[in-house]
C-alpha positions as CSV (number, residue, x, y, z in Angstrom):
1,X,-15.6,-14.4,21.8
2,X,-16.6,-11.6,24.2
3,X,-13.2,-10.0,23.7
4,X,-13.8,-10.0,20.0
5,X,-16.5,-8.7,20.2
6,X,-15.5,-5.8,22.4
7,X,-12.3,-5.6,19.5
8,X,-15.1,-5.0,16.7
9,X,-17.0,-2.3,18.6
10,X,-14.1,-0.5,19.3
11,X,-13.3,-0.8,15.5
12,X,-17.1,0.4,14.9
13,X,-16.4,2.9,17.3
14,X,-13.8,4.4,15.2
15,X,-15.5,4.2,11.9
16,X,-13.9,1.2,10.2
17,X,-17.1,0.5,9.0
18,X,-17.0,3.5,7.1
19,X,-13.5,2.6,6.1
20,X,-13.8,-1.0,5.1
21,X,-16.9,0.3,2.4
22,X,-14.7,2.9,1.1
23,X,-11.5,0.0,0.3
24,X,-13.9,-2.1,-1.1
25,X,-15.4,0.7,-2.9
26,X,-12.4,2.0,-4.1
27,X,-11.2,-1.8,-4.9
28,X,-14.2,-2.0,-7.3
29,X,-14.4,1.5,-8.3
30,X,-10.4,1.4,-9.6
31,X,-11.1,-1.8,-11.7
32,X,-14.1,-0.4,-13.2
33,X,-11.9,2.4,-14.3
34,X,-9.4,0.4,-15.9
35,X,-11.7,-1.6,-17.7
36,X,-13.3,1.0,-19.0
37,X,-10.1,2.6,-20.0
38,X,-9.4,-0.7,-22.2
39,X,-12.7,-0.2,-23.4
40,X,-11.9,3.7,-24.8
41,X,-8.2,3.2,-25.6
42,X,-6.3,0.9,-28.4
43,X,-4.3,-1.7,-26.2
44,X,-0.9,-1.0,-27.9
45,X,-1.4,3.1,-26.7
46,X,-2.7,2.0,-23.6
47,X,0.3,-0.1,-22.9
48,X,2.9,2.5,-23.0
49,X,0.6,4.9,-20.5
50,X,0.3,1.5,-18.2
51,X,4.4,1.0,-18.8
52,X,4.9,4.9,-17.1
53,X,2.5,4.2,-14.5
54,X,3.9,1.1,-13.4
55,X,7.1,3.3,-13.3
56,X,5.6,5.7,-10.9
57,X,3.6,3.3,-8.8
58,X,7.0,2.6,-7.5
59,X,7.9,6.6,-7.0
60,X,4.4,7.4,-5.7
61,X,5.5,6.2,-2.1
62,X,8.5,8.1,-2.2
63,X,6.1,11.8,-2.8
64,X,6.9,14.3,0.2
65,X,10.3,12.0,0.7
66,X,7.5,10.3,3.0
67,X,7.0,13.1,5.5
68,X,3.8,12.8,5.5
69,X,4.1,9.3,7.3
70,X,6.1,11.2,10.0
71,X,2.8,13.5,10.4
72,X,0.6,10.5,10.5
73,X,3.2,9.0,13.3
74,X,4.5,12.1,15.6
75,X,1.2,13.6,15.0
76,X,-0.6,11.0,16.5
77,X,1.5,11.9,19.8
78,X,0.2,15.3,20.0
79,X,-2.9,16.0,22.6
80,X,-4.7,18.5,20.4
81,X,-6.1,19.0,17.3
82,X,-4.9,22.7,17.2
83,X,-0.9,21.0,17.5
84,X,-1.7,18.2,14.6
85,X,-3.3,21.2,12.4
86,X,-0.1,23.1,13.4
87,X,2.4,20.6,12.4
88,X,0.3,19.9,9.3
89,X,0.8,23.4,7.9
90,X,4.3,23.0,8.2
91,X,5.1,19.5,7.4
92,X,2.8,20.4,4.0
93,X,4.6,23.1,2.6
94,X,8.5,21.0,3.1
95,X,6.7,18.2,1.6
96,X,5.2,19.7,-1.4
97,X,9.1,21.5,-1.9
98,X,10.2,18.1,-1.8
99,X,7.9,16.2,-4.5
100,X,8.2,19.4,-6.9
101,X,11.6,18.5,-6.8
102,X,11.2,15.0,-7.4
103,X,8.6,15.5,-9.9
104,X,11.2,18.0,-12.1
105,X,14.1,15.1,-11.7
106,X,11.7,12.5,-13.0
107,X,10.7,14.8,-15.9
108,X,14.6,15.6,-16.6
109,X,15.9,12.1,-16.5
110,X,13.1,10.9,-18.8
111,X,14.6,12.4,-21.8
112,X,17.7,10.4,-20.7
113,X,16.6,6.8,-19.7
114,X,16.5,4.6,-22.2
115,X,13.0,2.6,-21.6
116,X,11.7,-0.9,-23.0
117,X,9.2,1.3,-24.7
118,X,10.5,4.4,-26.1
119,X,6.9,5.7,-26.5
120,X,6.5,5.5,-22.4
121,X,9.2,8.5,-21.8
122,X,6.7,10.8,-23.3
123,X,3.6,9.7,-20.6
124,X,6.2,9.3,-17.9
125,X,6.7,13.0,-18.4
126,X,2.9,14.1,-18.0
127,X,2.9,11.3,-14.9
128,X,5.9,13.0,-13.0
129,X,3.1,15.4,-12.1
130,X,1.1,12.7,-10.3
131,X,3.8,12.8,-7.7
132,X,2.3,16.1,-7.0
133,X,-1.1,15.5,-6.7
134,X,-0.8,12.2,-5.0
135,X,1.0,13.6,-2.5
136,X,-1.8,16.5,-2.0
137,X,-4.4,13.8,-1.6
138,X,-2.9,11.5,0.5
139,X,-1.8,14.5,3.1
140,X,-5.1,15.5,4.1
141,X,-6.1,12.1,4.4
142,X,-3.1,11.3,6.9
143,X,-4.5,14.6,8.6
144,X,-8.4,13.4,8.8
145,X,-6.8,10.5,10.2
146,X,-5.1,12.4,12.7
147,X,-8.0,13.8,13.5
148,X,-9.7,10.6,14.4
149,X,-12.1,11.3,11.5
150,X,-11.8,8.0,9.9
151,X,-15.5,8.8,8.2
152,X,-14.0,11.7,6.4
153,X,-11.2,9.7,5.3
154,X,-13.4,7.2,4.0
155,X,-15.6,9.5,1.7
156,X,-12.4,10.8,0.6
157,X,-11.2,7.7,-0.6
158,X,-14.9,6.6,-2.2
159,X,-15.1,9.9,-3.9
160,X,-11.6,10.1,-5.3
161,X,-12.2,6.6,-6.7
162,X,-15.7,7.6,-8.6
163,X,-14.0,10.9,-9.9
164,X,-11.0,8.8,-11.9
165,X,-14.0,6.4,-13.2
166,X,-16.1,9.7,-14.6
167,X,-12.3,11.8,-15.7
168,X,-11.1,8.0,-17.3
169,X,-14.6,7.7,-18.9
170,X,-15.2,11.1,-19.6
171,X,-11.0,12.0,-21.1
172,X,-10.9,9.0,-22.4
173,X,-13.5,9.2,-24.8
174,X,-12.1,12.6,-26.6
175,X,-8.9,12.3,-26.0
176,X,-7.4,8.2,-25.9
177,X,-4.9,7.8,-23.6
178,X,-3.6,11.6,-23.4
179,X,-7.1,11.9,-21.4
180,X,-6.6,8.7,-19.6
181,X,-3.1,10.3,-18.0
182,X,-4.9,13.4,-17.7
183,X,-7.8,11.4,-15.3
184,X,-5.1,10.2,-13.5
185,X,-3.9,13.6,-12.6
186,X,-6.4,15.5,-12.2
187,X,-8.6,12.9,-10.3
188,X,-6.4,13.4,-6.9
189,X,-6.0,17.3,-7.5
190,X,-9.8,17.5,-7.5
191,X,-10.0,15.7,-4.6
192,X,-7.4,17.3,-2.6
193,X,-9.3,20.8,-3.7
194,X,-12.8,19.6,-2.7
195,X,-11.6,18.6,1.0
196,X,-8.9,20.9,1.9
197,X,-11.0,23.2,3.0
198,X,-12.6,21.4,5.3
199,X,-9.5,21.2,7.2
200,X,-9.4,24.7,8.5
201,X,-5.3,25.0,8.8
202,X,-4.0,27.9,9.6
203,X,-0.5,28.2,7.6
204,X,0.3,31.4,10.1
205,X,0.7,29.5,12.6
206,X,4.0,30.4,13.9
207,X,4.2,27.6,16.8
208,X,5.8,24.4,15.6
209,X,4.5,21.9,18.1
210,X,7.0,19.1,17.0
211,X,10.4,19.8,15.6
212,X,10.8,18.2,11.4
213,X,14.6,17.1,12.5
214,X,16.4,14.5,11.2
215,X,14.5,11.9,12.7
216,X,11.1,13.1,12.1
217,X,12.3,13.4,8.2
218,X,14.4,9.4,8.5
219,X,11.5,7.8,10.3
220,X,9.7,9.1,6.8
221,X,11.7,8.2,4.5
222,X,12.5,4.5,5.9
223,X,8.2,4.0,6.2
224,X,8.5,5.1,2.3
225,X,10.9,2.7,1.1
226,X,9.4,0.5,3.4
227,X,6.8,0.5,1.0
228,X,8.8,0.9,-2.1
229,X,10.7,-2.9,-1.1
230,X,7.6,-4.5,0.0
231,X,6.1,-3.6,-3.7
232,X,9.5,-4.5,-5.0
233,X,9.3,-8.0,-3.0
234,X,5.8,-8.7,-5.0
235,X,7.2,-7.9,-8.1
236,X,10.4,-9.7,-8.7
237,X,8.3,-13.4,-8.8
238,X,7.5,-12.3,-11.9
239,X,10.5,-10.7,-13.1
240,X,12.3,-13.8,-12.1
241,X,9.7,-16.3,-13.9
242,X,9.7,-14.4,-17.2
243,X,13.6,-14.6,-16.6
244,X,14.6,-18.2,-16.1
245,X,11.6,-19.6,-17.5
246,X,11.4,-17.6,-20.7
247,X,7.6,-18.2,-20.7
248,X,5.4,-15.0,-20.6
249,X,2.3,-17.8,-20.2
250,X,3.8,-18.9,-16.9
251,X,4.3,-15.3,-16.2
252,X,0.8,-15.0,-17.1
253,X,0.0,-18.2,-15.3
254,X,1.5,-16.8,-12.0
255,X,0.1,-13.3,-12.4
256,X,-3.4,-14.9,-12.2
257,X,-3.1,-17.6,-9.7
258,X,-1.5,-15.1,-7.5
259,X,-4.3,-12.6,-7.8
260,X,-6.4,-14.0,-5.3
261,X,-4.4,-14.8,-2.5
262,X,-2.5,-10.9,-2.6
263,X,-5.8,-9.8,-3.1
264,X,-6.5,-10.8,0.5
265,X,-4.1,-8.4,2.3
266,X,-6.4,-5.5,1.9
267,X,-8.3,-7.1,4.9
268,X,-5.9,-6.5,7.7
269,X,-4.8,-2.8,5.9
270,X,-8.5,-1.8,6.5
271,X,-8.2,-2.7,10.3
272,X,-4.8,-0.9,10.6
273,X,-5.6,2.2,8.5
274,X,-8.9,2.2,10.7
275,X,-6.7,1.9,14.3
276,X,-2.7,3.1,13.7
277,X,-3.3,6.5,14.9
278,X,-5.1,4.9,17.6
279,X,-2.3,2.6,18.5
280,X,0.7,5.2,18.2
281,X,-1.4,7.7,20.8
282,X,-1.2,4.0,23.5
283,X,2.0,2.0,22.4
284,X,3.6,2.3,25.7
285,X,0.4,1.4,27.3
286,X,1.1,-2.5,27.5
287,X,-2.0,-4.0,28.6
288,X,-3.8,-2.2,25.8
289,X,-1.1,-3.3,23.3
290,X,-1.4,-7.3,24.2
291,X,-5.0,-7.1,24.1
292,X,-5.1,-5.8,21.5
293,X,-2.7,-8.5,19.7
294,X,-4.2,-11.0,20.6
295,X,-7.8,-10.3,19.7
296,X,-6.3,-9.1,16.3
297,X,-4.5,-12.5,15.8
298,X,-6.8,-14.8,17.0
299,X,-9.5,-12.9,14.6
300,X,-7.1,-13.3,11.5
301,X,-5.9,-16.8,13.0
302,X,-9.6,-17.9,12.2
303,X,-9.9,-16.3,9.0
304,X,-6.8,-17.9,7.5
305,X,-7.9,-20.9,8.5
306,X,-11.3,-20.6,7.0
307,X,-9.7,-19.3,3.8
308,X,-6.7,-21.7,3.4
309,X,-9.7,-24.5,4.1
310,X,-12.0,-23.0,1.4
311,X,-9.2,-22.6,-1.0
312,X,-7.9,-25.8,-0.6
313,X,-11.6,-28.0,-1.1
314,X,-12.0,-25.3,-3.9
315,X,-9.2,-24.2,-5.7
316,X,-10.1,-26.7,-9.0
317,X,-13.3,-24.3,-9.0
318,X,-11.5,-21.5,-8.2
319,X,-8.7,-21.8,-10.7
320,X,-11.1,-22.7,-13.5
321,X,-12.7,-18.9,-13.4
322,X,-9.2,-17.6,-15.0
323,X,-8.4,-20.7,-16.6
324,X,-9.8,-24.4,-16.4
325,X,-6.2,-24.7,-17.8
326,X,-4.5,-23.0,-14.6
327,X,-6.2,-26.1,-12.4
328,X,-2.8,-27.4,-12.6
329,X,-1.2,-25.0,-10.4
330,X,-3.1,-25.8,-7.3
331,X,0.0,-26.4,-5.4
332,X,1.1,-22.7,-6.0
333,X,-2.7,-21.1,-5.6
334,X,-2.4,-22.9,-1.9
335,X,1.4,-22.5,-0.9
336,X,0.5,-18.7,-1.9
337,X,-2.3,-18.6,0.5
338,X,-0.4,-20.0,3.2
339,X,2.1,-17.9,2.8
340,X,-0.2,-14.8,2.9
341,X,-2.0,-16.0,5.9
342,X,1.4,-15.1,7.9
343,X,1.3,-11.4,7.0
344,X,-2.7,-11.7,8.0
345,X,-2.0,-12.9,11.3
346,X,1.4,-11.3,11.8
347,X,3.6,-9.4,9.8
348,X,0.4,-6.5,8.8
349,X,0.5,-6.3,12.7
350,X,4.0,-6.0,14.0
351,X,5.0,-3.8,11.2
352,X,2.8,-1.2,11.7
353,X,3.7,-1.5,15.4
354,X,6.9,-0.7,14.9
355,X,6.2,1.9,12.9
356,X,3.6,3.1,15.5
357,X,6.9,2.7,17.8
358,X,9.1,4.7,16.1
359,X,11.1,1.9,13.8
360,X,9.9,2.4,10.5
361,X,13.6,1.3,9.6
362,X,13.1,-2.5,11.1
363,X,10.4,-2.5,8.3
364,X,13.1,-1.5,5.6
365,X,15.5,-3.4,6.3
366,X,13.4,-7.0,7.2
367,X,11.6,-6.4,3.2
368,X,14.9,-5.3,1.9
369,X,16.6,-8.4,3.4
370,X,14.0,-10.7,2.3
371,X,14.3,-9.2,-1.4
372,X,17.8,-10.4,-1.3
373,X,17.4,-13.4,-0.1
374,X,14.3,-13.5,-2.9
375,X,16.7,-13.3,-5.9
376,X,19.1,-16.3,-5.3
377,X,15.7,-18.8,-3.7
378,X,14.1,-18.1,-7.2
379,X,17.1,-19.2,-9.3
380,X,17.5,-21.8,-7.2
381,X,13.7,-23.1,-6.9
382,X,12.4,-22.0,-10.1
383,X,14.4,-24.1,-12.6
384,X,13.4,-27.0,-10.4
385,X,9.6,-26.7,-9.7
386,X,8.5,-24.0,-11.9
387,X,6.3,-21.2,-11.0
388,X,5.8,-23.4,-7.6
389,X,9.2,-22.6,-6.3
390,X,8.8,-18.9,-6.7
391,X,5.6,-19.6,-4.8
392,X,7.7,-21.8,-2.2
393,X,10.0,-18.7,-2.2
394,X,7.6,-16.3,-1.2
395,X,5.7,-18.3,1.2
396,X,9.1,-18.6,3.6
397,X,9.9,-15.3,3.1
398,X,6.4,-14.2,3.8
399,X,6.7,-16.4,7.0
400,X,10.2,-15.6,8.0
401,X,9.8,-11.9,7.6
402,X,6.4,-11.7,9.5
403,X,8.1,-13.7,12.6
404,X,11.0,-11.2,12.5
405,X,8.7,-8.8,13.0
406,X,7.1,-10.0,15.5
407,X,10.5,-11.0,17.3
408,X,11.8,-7.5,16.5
409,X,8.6,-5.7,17.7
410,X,8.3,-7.6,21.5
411,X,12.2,-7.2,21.8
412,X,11.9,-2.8,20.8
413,X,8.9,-2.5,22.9
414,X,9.9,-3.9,25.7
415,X,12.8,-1.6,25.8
416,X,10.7,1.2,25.2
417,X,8.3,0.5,28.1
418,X,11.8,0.9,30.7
């Protein structure tokens, strides 16, 4: 318990206080907005804006062709500010030429990919742009993170969050959902505006403290598909159900049993966001690194525990919020949570690791891996247990994945500490 308790105050110590309000925050603050957006807009018009967006939730990650995750990682290996400022300025401007020319291909290609919804091409259009000022906002938070200046981050997040409520409430009101995919916009741009200049980069600065080579640019694009798969990996349970099943209310049924075990992987993202740069700047220091393991996993080890007993004693209760109807899938709700508890003790851990290390490709290649190996365990389990076997589906994969990583991670890192 003492070395927990030394864990938390270095995770005070770097503001993840601040940092665990402002995901919470912004947790609540995001719903609210949506809510209130089904509140303003006719569901049918909504739909088509929420069809796009679902589009470009899977682009998003892809914004800067995910240089800015090789600031946030070789950054984190410079001594000074003045270097991470220095590499900011340049890493911004090739990033921003990349998503402009990402957001024109998405624009082009929409007037030539058929969609479910005809209607969506015309939002997906207006939405290319949020490549653009996704990527603004999310760059100057990787560099207040840098910058050990988690606080800064965390107001960052909390205000970008109540600006889309007031632009969602405020658009959405005149305008339907042509202001709701305006908020969306506009709500990062103002942000990134706001706090840019608070940064102070010079973009003279002629010195370029780490070279943007081929590896600084793969290591960046492997963490963004990274992201892309894992999202992917989420998704296709769905897909798959609403496929073989042909029943959207076991989609449904799935969609909301699932909701609160995902939900739940926001609490190791808060310690990580709070710590990465933290652990990149010491990954070769080993005694730092195993401490630091195995206060995080006996913390989480504790809390999955506690949750997998809560949800099991409780689920009927649970269950019964969504649906007194949906008591029936207790098996899934609790084969979920187990399955979640491995990327809450592990695989949240050993993947940012190696991406802290260097290998942002393991973490491609272990989600896209498990994807494949995703499609033919649903077919199979599916047709003979229901929405259960995709749930039996993900919970291995969730296990196996997590222990790879962990396997992968020890293996990488003991090579990079000869």
């Amino acid at each position: 318990m003492k070395n927990l308790k030394h864990f938390f105050k270095g995770f005070i110590d770097r503001k993840g206080n601040y940092v665990f309000v402002a995901t919470v925050s912004a947790r609540i603050l995001s719903l609210l907005a949506s809510i209130i957006a089904l509140k303003l807009i006719d569901a049918t018009d909504l739909g088509y804006v929420i069809y796009a967006l679902n589009i470009m939730t899977f682009l998003i990650p892809l914004s800067g062709l995910g240089i800015q995750q090789g600031l946030l990682r070789f950054g984190a290996q410079l001594n000074s500010v003045t270097e991470k400022k220095a590499l900011f300025s340049f890493v911004f401007k090739k990033g921003l030429i990349f998503t402009l020319i990402l957001s024109a291909a998405i624009f082009i290609l929409s007037y030539f990919i058929p969609l479910e919804f005809p209607q969506s091409a015309y939002f997906l259009r207006w939405l290319s742009a949020l490549l653009i000022s996704m990527y603004l906002l999310e760059i100057i938070k990787v560099q207040f993170r840098l910058e050990h200046n988690n606080k800064k981050f965390a107001y960052i997040e909390i205000f970008y969050n109540f600006l889309l409520v007031i632009a969602v409430f405020v658009l959405g009101y005149f305008f339907k959902e042509m202001g709701y995919t305006i908020a969306l916009i506009l709500a990062p741009l103002l942000t990134f505006l706001w706090y840019f200049k608070s940064l102070k980069i010079n973009f003279k600065s002629a010195i370029l403290p780490v070279p943007i080579d081929l590896v600084f640019l793969k290591y960046g694009l492997f963490a963004s598909m990274a992201n892309v798969a894992t999202q992917l990996l989420f998704a296709v349970d769905i897909l798959l159900i609403g496929s073989i099943l042909n029943d959207s209310s076991l989609v449904t049924a799935y969609k909301y049993v699932s909701i609160i075990p995902f939900s739940l992987l926001f609490l190791p993202g808060i310690l990580l966001t709070t710590d990465f740069v933290n652990l990149t700047e010491r990954i070769l220091d080993r005694a730092y690194i195993k401490k630091y393991c195995q206060n995080y996993m006996l913390f989480f080890t504790l809390i999955s525990v506690g949750i997998i007993g809560v949800f099991y004693f409780f689920s009927n209760f649970i269950l019964s919020l969504f649906n007194p109807a949906y008591i029936q899938y207790k098996s899934t709700f609790i084969v979920l949570s187990f399955g979640v508890s491995s990327i809450l003790i592990l695989r949240g851990l050993y993947g940012n690791l190696l991406s802290a290390l260097g290998k942002a490709q393991v973490n491609y290649w272990t989600a896209f891996i498990a994807l494949l190996i995703n499609i033919p365990g649903n077919y199979y389990l599916i047709p003979k247990y229901g929405i259960l076997g995709a749930a039996i589906t993900s919970a291995i994969l969730m296990w196996l994945s997590s222990i790879a990583a962990f396997i992968v991670f020890k293996i990488l890192h003991q090579k990079a500490l000869k």
